[in-house]
C-alpha positions as CSV (number, residue, x, y, z in Angstrom):
1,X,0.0,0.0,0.0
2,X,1.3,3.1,-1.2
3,X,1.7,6.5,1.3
4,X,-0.2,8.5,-1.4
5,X,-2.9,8.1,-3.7
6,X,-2.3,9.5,-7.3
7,X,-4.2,12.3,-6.2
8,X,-2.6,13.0,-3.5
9,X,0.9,13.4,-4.8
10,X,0.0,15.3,-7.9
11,X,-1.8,17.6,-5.4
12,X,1.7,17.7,-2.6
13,X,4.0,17.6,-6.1
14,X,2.6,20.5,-8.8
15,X,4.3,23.4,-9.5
16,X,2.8,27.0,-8.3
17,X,2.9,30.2,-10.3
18,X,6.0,31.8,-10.0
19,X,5.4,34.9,-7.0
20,X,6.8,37.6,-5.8
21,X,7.7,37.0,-3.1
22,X,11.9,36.0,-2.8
23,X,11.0,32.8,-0.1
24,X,8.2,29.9,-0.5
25,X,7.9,27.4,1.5
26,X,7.7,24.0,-1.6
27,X,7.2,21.0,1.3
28,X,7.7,21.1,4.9
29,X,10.9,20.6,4.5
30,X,12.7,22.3,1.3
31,X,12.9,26.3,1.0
32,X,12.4,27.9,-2.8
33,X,14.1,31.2,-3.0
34,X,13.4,32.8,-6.0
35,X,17.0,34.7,-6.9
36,X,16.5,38.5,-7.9
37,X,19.6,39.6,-5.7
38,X,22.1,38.0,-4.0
39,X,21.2,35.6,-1.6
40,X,23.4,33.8,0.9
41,X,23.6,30.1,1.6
42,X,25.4,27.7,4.0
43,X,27.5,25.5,1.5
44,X,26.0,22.2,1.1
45,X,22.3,23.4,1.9
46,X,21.6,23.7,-2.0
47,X,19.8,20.7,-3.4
48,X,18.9,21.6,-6.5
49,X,18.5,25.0,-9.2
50,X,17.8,26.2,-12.6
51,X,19.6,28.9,-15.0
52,X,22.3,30.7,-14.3
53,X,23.6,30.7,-11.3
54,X,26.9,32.3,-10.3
55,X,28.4,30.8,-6.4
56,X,31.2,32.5,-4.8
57,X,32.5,31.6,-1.2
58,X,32.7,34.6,1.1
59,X,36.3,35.9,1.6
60,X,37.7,35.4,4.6
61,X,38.5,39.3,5.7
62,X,35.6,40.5,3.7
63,X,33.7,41.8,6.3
64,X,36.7,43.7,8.2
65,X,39.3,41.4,10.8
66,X,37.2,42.2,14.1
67,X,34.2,39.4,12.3
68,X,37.2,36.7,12.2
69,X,38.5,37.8,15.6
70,X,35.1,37.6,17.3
71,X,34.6,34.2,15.2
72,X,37.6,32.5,16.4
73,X,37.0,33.7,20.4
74,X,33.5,32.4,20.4
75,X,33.9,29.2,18.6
């Protein structure tokens, strides 16, 4: 016995209309963000995406040496 009927997962599995909105909650458990700017992401949280999509890490003094000192004190 199956956990859905064919109803039921074509129902849980169809695709919305694209909004406007830059965050939408797909399942309980995956997050769609609709890219218009840049958007930041823990590495290895990605699961899937479509087009173009350029990924850059962050650099490590890009945000000024008192982040990486207050980083390496509290960790």
């Amino acid at each position: 016995m199956s956990k859905y009927s064919i109803k039921e997962f074509i129902e849980a599995t169809e695709v919305e209309e694209q909004s406007d909105e830059y965050f939408q909650l797909e399942t309980p458990r995956i997050l769609e963000v609709n890219l218009k700017e840049m958007v930041w992401a823990k590495l290895g949280s990605m699961v899937s995406y479509t087009g173009d999509i350029k990924f850059e890490r962050e650099r490590l003094l890009e945000h000024g040496t008192s982040r990486m000192f207050k980083k390496s004190v509290y960790e």
